[in-house]
N, C-alpha and C positions, 0 to 999 in steps of 0.2 A: 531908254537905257536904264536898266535897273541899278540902283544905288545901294550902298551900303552904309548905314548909319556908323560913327566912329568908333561907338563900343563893336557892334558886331565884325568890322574891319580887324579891331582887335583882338579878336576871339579867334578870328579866321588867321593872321597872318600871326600872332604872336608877339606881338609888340606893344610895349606901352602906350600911353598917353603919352607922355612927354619924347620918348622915341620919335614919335608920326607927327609932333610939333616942331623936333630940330631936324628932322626930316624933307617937312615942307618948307621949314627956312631956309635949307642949305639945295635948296630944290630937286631934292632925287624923288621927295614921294608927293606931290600937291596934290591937294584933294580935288575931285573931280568937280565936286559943285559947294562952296559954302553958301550956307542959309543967310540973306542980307540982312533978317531980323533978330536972327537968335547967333548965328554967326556959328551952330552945328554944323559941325566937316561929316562930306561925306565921298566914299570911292567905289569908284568904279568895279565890279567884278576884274576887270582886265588888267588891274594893279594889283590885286592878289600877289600873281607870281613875283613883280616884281616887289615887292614885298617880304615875301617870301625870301627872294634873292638876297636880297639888300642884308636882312638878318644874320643869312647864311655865311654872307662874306665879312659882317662883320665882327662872325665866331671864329674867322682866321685872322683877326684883325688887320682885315682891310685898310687904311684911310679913305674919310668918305668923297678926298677928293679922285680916288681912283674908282672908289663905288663909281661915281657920277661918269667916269668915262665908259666904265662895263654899261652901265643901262641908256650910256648915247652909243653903243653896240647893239647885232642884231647878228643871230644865229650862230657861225663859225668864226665870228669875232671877239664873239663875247667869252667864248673856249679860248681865243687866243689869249687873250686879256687877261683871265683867271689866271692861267700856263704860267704865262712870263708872270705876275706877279708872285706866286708860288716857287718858279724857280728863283727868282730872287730871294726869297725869304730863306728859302734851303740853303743857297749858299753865304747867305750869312749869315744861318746858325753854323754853318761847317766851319766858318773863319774863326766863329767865338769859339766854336770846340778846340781849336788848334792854338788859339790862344791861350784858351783856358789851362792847356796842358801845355804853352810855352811858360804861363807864369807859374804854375806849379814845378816846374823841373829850373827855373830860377830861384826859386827861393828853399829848395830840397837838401837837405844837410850832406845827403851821398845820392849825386845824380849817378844816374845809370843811362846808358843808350838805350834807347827805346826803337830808334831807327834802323834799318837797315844798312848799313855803312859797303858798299863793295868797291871794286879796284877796276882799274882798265886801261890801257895805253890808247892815247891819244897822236894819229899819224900827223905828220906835221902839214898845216895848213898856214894861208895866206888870209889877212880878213883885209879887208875896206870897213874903217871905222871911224865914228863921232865920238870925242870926248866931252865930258860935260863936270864944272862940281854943281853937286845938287844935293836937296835936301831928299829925308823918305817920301815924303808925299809927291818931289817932281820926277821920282826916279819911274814910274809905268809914263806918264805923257812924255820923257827926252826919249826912252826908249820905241816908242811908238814912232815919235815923230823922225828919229832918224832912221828907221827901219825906211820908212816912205821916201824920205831924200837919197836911200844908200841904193834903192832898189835899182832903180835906172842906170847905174854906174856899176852895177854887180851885175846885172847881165850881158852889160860890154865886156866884161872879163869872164863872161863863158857861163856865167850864171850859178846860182846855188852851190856851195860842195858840203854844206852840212850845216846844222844849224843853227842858229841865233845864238850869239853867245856876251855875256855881259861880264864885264872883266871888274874887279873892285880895287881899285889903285890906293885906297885909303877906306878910314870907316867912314860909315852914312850913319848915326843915330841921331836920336831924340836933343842930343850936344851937339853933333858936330856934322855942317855940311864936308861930303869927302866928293873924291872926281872919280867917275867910274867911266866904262870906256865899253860903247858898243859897237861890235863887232858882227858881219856876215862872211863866212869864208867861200872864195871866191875860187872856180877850177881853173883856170887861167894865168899865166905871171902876170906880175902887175910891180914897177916899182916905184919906190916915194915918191919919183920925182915926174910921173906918171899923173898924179891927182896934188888938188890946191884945196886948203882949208875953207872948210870946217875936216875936209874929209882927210884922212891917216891911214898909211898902210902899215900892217905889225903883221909881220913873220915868227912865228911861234915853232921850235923844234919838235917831235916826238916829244911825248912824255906820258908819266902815269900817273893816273890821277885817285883821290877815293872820292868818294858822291854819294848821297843821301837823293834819293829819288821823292820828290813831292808831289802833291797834289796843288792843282789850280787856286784852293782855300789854304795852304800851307804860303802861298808867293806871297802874300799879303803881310808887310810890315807892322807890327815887329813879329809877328809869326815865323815870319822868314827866319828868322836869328837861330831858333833851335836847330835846325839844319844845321848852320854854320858852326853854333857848337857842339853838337856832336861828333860833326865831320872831324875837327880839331882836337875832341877828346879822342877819339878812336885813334887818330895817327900819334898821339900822344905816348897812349897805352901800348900800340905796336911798337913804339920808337921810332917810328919814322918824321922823318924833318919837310915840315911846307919847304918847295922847294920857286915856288912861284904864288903870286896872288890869285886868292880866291875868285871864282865866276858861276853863274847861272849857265845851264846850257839847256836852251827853250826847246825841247824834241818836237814839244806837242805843237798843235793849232788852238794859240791862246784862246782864239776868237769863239768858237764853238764849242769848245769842252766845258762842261758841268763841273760843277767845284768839287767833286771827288774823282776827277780824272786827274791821272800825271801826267803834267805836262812840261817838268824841268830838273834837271840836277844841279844838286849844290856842289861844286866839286872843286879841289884843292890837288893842285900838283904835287907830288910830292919826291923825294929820294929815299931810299933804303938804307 
């Protein structure tokens, strides 16, 4: 097997000395043979690529501990492995962009709506729901988790009639844990005294709501918030009056959408 001395290794793949020494510590690149007298590294031709590799991913700034899983990969794995870490990084720079322009329109001497704010009547539904107080950070796992306990119980009442909806009974910030209340609406009657805690039925009338439509990197706290004041400036400026507490309403399929897809309304009941 032909070797390649350390300098020429480095000519060929583009990496330093000291690169292909925290390299071979942190074992993505070992050399194929050191010398037992002179203790000169040498490699393999067939470490080229990965080498090469190694580089390349971490001009995306990789960490070398996901390097090390890409090169315990082989062919259509190794694509998958790049994919998903790349979609990850995309959607959180999409989060900081939306931050970046939640704290900008916080600290703005004359905010302006920047959102799309529209209107719409809501027919009245029945949900099967968990309530919880939580803080920002438990509020995606109580939601998750009662989604999966609600499910079973929502299809005995005839299954889905629309979607996901997180109801905000109080505030949740960075100060104060508040109770919010999630809900599936259900096709089916169903009443109170039908279901035993944790689970709650709420009966909701008609009503019309306005809504600020987001994307999947907007749901993320305190992102989220610019929604909610908008939504609030806008009825403001109409003059119309919240006429019930604000809610999320999940249209999308959280699970699969990309951080630029819409996946939920910010919407606030309102009167005329």
């Amino acid at each position: 097997m032909e070797l390649l001395s350390s300098g020429a290794f480095q000519a060929r793949t583009r990496l330093s000395a000291k690169a292909l020494r925290l390299y071979a510590v942190k074992g993505l690149l070992v050399p194929a043979h050191v010398d037992p007298y002179n203790r000169y590294r040498y490699y393999s031709e067939e470490q080229v690529e990965d080498a090469r590799l190694i580089n390349m991913l971490r001009g995306i700034d990789m960490p070398l501990h996901l390097i090390a899983g890409v090169l315990d990969c082989s062919g259509t794995e190794r694509v998958d492995a790049i994919r998903a870490y790349w979609d990850g990084v995309e959607e959180e720079w999409s989060s900081r962009r939306h931050l970046a322009a939640y704290v900008v329109s916080t600290i703005s001497t004359q905010r302006k709506i920047t959102m799309s704010v529209q209107t719409t009547t809501l027919e009245p539904r029945t949900y099967l729901t968990e309530r919880k107080r939580v803080s920002p950070e438990q509020i995606p796992g109580f939601i998750q988790a009662s989604c999966e306990r609600l499910m079973p119980l929502v299809e005995h009442y005839g299954g889905w009639a629309g979607p996901l909806t997180t109801i905000y009974h109080s505030e949740v910030n960075d100060d104060n844990d508040g109770e919010i209340e999630n809900g599936i609406p259900v096709a089916a009657a169903v009443e109170p005294s039908e279901v035993s805690a944790p689970t709650h039925v709420l009966m909701e009338p008609a009503c019309e709501v306005a809504y600020a439509r987001i994307t999947k990197a907007q749901v993320q706290f305190p992102q989220i918030l610019q929604a909610y004041d908008e939504v609030y400036q806008w009825l403001d400026e109409q003059g119309f009056t919240p006429a019930a507490r604000p809610r999320e309403i999940y249209f999308g399929d959280f699970s699969v959408a990309g951080p630029n897809d819409e996946v939920c309304d910010i919407a606030v009941p309102f009167t005329r």
